[in-house]
Structures are given as C-alpha cells and as structure tokens.
C-alpha positions in Angstrom: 136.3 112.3 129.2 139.7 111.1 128.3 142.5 113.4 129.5 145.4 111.8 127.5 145.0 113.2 123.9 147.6 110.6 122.5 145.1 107.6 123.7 142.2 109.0 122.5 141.8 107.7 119.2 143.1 104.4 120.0 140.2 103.7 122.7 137.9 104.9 119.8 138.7 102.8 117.5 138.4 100.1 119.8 134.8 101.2 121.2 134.0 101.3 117.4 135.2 98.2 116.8 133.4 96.9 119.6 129.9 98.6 118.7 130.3 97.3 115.0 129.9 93.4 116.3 126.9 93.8 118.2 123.6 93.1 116.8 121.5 96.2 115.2 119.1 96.8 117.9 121.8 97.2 120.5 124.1 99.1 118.4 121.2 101.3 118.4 120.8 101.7 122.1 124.1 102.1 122.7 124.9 105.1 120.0 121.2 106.7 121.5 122.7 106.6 124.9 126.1 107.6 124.3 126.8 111.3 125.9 130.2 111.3 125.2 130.3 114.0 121.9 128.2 116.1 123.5 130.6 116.2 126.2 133.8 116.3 124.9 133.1 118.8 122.0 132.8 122.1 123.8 136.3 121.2 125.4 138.1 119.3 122.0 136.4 120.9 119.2 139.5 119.9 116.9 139.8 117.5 118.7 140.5 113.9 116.6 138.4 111.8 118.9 135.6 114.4 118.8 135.8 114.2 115.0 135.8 110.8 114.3 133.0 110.4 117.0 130.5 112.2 115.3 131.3 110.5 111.7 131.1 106.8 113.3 128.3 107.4 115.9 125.4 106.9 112.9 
C-alpha cells in the first residue's frame, strides 16, 4: 500500500491514533474492514508497518 518504507510507520501511528478516539462500535467496523495486513504482508513480511499492524489492529 505505501511505497515509501521510511513513512510507513509514521502514517501508522497516526491511523492508530486516529482509530483509538473513535467510539467502540466504529473502531470495530473499521478494524473488520480494514484489508490493509492482508495486503501488505506477503510483500513486507518484516516489514515494521506490517508488524505493528497486526499487534494494534485487535
């Protein structure tokens, strides 16, 4: 999803940020509907953002 490896993180931690201030129920929605991991991971195994996806995505 994001090409620039160096940005990555950052924008996570931000979408985190973001998703941690909304209600519950649409933190909920949001984490079912996010595709993201499932895309990145074959590509960024190691990757950081892949990494810390998956541990703040629950």
């Amino acid at each position: 999803m994001w090409h620039n490896e160096r940005t990555a993180p950052l924008l996570h931690r931000q979408k985190c940020r973001i998703n941690k201030a909304l209600p519950q129920e649409n933190r909920a929605l949001l984490i079912a509907g996010e595709t993201c991991l499932e895309k990145c991971k074959p590509n960024h195994a190691n990757d950081y953002y892949t990494q810390t996806a998956y541990l703040h995505r629950f």
